[in-house]
Jmol script that loads the backbone (N, CA, C; Angstrom):
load data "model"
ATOM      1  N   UNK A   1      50.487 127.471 115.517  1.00  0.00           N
ATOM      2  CA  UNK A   1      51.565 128.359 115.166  1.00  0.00           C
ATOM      3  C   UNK A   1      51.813 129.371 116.287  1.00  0.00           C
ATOM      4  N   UNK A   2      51.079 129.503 116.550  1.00  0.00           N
ATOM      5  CA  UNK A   2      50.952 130.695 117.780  1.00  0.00           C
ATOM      6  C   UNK A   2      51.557 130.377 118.958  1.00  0.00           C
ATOM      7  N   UNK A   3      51.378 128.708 119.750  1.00  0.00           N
ATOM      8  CA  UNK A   3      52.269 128.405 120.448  1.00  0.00           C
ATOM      9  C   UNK A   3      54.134 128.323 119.873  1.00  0.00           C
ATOM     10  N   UNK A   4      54.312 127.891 119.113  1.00  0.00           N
ATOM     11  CA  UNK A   4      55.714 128.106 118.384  1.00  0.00           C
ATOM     12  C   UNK A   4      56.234 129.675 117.853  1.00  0.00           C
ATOM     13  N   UNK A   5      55.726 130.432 118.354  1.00  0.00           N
ATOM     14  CA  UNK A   5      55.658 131.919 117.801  1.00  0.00           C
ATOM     15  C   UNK A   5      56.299 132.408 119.452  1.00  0.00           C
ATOM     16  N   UNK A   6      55.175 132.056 120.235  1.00  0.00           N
ATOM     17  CA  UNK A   6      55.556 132.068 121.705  1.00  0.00           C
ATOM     18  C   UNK A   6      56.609 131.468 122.300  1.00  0.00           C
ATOM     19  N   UNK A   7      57.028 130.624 122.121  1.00  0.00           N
ATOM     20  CA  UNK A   7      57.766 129.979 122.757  1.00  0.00           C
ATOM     21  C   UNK A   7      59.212 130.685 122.320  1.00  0.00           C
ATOM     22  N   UNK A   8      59.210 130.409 120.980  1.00  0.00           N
ATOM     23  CA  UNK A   8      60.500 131.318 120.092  1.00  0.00           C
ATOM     24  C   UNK A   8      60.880 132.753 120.981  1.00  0.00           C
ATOM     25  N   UNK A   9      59.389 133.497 121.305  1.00  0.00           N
ATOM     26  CA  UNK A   9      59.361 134.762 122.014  1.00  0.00           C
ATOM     27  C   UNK A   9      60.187 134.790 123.314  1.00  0.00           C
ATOM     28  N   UNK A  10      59.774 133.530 124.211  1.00  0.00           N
ATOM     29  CA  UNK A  10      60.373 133.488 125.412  1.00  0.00           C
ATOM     30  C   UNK A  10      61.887 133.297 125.361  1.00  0.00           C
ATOM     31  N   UNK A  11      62.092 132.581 124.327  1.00  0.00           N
ATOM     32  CA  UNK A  11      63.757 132.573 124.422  1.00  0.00           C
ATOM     33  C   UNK A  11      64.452 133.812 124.005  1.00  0.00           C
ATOM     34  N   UNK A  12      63.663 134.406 123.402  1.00  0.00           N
ATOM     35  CA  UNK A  12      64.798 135.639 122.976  1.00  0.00           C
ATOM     36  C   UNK A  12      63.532 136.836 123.425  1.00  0.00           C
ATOM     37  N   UNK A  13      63.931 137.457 124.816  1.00  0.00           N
ATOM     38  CA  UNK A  13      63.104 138.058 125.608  1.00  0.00           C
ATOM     39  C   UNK A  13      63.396 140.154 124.745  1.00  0.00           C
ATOM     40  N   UNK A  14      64.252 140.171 123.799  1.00  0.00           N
ATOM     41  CA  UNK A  14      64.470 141.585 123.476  1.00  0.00           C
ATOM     42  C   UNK A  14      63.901 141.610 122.036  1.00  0.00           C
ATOM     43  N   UNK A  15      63.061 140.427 121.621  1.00  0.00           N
ATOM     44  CA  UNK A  15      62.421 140.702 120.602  1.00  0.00           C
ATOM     45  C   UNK A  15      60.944 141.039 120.422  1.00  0.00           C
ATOM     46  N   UNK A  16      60.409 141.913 119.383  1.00  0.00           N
ATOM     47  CA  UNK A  16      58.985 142.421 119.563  1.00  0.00           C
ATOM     48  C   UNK A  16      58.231 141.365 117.930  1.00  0.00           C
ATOM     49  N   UNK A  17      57.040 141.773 118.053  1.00  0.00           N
ATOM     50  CA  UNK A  17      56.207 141.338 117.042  1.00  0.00           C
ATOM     51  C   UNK A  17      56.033 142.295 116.466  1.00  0.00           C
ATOM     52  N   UNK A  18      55.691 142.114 115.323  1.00  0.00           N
ATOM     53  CA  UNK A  18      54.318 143.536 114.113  1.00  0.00           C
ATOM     54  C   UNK A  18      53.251 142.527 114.073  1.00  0.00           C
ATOM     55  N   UNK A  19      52.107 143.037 113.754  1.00  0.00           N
ATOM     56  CA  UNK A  19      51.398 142.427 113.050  1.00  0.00           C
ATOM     57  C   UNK A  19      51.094 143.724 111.960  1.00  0.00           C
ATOM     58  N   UNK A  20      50.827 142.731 110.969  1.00  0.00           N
ATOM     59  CA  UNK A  20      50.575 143.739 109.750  1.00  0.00           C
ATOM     60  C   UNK A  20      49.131 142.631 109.074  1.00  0.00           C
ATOM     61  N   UNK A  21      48.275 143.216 109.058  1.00  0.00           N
ATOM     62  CA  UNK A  21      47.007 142.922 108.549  1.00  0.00           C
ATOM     63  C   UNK A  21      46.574 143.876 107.152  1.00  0.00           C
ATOM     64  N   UNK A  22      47.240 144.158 106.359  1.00  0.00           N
ATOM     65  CA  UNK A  22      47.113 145.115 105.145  1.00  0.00           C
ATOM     66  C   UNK A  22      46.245 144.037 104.482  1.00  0.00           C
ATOM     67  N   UNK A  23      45.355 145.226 103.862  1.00  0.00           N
ATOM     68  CA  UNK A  23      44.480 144.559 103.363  1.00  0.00           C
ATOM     69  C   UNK A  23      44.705 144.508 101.974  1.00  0.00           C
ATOM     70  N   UNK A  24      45.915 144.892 101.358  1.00  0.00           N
ATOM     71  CA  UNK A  24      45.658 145.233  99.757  1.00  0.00           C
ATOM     72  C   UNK A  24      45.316 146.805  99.606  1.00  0.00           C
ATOM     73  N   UNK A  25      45.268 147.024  97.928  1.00  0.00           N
ATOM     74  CA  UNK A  25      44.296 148.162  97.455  1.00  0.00           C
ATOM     75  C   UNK A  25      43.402 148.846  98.131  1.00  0.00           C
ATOM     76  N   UNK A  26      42.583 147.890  98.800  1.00  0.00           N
ATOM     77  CA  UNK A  26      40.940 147.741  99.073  1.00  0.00           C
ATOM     78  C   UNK A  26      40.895 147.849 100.556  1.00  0.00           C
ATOM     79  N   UNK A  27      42.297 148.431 101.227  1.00  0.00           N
ATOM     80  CA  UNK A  27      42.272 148.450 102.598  1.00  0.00           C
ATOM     81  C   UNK A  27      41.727 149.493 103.179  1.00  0.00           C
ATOM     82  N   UNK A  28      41.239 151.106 102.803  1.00  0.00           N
ATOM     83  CA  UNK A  28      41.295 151.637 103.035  1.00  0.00           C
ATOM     84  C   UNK A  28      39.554 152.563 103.340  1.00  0.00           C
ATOM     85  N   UNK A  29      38.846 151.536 102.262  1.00  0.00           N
ATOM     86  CA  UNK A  29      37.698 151.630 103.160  1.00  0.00           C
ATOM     87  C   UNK A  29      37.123 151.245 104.355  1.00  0.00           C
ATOM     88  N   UNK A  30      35.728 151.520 105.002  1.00  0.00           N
ATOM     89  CA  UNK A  30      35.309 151.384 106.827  1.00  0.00           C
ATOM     90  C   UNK A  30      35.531 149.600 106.363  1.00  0.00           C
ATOM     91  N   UNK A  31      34.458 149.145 105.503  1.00  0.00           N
ATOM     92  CA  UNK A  31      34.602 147.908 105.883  1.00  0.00           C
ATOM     93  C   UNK A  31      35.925 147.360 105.706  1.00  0.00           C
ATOM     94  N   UNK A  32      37.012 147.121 105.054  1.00  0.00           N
ATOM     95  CA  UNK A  32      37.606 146.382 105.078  1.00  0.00           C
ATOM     96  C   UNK A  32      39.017 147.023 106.279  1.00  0.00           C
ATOM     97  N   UNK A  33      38.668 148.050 106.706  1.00  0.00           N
ATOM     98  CA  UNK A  33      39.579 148.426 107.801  1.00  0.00           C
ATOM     99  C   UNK A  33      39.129 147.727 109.173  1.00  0.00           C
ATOM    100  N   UNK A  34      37.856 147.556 108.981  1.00  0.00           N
ATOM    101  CA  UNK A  34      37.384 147.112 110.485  1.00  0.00           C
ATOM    102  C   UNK A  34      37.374 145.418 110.529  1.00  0.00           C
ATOM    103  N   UNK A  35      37.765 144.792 109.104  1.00  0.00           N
ATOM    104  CA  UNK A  35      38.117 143.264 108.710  1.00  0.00           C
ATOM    105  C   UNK A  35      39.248 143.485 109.001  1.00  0.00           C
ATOM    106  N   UNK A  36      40.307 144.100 108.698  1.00  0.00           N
ATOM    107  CA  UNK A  36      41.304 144.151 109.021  1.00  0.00           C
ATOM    108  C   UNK A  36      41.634 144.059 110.561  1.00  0.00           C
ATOM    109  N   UNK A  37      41.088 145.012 111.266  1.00  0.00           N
ATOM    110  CA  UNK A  37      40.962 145.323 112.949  1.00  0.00           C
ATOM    111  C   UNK A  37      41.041 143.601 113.484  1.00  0.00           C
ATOM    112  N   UNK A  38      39.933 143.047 112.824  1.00  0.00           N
ATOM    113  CA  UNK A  38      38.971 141.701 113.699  1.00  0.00           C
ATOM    114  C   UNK A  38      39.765 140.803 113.517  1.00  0.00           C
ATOM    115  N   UNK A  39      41.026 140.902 112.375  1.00  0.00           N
ATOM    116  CA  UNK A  39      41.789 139.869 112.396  1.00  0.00           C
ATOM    117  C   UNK A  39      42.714 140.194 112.834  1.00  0.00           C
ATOM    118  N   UNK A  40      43.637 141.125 113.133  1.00  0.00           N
ATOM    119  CA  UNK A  40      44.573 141.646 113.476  1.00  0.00           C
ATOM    120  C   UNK A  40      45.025 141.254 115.463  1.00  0.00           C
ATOM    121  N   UNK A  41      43.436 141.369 115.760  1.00  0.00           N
ATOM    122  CA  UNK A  41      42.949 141.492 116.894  1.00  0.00           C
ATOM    123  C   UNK A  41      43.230 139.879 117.664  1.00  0.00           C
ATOM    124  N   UNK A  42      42.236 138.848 116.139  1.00  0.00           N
ATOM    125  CA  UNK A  42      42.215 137.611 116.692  1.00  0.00           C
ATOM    126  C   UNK A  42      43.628 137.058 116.677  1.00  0.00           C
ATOM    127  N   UNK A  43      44.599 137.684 116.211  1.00  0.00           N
ATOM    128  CA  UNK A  43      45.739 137.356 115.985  1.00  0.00           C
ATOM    129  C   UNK A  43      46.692 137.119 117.370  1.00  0.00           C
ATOM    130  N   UNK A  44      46.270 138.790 117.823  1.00  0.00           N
ATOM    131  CA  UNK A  44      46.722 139.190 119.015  1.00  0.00           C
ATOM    132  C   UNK A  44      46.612 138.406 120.198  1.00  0.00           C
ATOM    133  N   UNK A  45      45.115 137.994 120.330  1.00  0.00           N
ATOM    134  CA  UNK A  45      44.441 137.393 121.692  1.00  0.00           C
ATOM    135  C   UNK A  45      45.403 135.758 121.432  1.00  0.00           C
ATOM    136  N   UNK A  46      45.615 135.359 120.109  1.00  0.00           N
ATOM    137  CA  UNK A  46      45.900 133.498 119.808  1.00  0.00           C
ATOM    138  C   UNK A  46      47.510 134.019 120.545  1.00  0.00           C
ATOM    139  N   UNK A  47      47.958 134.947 120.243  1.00  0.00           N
ATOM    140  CA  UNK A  47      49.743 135.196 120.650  1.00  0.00           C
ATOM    141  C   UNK A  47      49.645 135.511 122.176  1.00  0.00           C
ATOM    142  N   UNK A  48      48.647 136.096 122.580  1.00  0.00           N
ATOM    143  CA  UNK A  48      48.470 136.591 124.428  1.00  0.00           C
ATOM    144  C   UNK A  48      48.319 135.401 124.570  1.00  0.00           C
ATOM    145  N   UNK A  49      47.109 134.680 124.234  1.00  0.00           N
ATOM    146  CA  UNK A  49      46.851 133.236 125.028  1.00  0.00           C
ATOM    147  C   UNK A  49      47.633 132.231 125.381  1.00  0.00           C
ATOM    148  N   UNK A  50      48.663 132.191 124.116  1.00  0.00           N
ATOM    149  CA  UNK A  50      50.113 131.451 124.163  1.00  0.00           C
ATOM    150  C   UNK A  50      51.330 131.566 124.568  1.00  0.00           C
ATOM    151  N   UNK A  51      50.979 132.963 125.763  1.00  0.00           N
ATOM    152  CA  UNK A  51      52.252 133.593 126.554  1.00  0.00           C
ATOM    153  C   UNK A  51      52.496 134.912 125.911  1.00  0.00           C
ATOM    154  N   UNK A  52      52.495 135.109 124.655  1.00  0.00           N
ATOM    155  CA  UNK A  52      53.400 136.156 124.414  1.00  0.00           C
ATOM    156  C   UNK A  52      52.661 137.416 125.310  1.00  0.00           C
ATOM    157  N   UNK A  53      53.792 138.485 125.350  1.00  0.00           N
ATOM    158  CA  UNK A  53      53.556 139.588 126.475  1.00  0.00           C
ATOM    159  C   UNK A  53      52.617 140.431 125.301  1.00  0.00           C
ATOM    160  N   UNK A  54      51.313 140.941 125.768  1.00  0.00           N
ATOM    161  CA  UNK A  54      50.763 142.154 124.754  1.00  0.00           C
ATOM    162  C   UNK A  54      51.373 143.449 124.487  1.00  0.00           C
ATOM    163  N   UNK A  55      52.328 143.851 125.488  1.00  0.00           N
ATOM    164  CA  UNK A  55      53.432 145.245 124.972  1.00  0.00           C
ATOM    165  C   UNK A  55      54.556 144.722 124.380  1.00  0.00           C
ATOM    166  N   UNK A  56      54.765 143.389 124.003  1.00  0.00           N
ATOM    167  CA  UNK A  56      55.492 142.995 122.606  1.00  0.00           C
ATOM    168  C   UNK A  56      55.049 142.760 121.281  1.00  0.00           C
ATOM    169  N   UNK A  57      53.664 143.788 121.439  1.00  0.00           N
ATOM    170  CA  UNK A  57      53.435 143.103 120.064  1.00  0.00           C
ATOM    171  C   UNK A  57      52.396 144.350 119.535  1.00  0.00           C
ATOM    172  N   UNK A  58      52.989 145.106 117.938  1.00  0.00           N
ATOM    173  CA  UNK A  58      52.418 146.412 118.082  1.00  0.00           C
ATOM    174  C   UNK A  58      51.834 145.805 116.563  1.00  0.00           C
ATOM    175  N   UNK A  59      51.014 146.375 116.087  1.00  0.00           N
ATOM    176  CA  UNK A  59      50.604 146.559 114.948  1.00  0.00           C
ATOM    177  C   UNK A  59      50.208 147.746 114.096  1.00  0.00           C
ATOM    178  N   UNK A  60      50.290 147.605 112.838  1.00  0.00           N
ATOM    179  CA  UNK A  60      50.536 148.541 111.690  1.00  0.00           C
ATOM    180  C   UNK A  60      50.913 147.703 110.142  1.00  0.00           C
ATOM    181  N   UNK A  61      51.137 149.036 109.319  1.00  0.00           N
ATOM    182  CA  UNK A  61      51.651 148.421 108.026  1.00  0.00           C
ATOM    183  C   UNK A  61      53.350 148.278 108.087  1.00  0.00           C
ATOM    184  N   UNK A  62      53.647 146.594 108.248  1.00  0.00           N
ATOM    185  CA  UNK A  62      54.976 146.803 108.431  1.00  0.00           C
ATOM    186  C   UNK A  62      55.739 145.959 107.683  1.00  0.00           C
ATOM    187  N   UNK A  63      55.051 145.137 106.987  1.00  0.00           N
ATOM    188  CA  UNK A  63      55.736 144.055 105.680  1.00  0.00           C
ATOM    189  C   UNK A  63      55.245 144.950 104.424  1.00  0.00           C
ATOM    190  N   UNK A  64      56.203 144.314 103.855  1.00  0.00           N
ATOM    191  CA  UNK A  64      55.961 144.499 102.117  1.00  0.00           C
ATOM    192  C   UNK A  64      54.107 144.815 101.758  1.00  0.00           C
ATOM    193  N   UNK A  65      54.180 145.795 101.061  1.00  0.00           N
ATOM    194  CA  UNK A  65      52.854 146.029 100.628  1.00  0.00           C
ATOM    195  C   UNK A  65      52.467 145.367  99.105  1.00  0.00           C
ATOM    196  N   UNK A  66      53.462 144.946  98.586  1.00  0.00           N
ATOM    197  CA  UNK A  66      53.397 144.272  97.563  1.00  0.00           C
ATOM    198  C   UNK A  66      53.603 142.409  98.099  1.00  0.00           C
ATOM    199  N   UNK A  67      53.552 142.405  99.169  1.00  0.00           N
ATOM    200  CA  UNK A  67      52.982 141.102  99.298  1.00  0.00           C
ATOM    201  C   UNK A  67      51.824 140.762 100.330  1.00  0.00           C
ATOM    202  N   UNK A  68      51.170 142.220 100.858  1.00  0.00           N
ATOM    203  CA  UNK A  68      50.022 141.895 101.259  1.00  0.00           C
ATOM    204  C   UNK A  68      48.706 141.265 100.397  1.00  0.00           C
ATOM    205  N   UNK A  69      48.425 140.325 102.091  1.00  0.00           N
ATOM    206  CA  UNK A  69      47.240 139.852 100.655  1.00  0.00           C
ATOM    207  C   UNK A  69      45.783 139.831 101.685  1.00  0.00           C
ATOM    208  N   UNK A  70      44.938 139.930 100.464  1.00  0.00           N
ATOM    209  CA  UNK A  70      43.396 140.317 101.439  1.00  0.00           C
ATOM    210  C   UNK A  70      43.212 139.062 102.123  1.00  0.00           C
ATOM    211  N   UNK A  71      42.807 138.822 103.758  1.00  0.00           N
ATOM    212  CA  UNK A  71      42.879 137.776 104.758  1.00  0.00           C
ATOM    213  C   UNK A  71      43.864 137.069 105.457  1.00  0.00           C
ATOM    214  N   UNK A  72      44.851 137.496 104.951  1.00  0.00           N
ATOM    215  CA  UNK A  72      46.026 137.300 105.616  1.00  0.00           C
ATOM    216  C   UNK A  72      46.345 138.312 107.008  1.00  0.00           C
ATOM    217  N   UNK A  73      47.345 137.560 108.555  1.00  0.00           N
ATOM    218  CA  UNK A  73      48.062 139.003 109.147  1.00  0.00           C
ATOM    219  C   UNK A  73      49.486 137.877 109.101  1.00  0.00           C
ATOM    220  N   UNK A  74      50.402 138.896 108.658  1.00  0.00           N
ATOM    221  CA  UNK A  74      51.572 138.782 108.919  1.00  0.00           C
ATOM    222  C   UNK A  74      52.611 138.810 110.167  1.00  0.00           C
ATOM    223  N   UNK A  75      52.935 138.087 110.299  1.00  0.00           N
ATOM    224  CA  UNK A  75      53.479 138.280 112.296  1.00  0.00           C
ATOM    225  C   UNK A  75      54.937 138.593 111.906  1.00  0.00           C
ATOM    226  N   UNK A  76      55.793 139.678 112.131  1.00  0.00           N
ATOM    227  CA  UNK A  76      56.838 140.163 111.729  1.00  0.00           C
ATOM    228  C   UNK A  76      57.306 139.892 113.277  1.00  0.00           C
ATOM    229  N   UNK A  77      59.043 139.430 112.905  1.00  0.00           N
ATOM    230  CA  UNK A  77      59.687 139.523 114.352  1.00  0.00           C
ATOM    231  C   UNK A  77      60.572 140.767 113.857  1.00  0.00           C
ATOM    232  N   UNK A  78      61.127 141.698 115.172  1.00  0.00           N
ATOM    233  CA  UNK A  78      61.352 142.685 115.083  1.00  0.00           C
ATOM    234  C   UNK A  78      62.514 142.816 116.387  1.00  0.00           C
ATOM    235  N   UNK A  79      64.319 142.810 115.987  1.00  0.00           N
ATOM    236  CA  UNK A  79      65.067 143.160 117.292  1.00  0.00           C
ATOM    237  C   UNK A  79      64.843 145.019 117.310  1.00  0.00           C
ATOM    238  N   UNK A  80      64.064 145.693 117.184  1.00  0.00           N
ATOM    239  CA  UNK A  80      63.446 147.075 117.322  1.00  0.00           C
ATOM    240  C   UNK A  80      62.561 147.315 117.986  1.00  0.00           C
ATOM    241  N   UNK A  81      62.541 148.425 118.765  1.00  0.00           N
ATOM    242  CA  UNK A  81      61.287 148.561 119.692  1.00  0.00           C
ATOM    243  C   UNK A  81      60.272 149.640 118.313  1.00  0.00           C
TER     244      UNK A  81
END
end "model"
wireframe off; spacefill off
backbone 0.3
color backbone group
């Protein structure tokens, strides 16, 4: 997915990523913030590895919080800086 995420990226060079790694309810304690981090992270490195630029791609809570789900990251495309 990550190569098809990239590639999509290169053609349309004024678009950014989110990642949103919300964890749910239960996001807000150390451990599941720092589960959150490790995936958020591995997310990041699979989208660098596959071209995408790392200052296109910011993370935070940026999808629906009512459809976060625990182990999931969401890759939001974004024409917004």
């Amino acid at each position: 997915m990550a190569t098809e995420i990239a590639a999509y990226m290169k053609k349309n060079p004024s678009l950014q990523l989110g990642l949103d790694g919300s964890t749910g309810p239960r996001g807000y304690d150390t451990e599941h913030r720092e589960l959150r981090e490790r995936r958020v992270n591995a997310v990041r490195e699979a989208l660098v590895q596959a071209g995408v630029s790392n200052d296109r791609i910011k993370d935070g809570p940026f999808g629906d919080a009512q459809q976060a789900r625990d182990g999931q990251v969401q890759v939001l495309i974004s024409t917004s800086n």
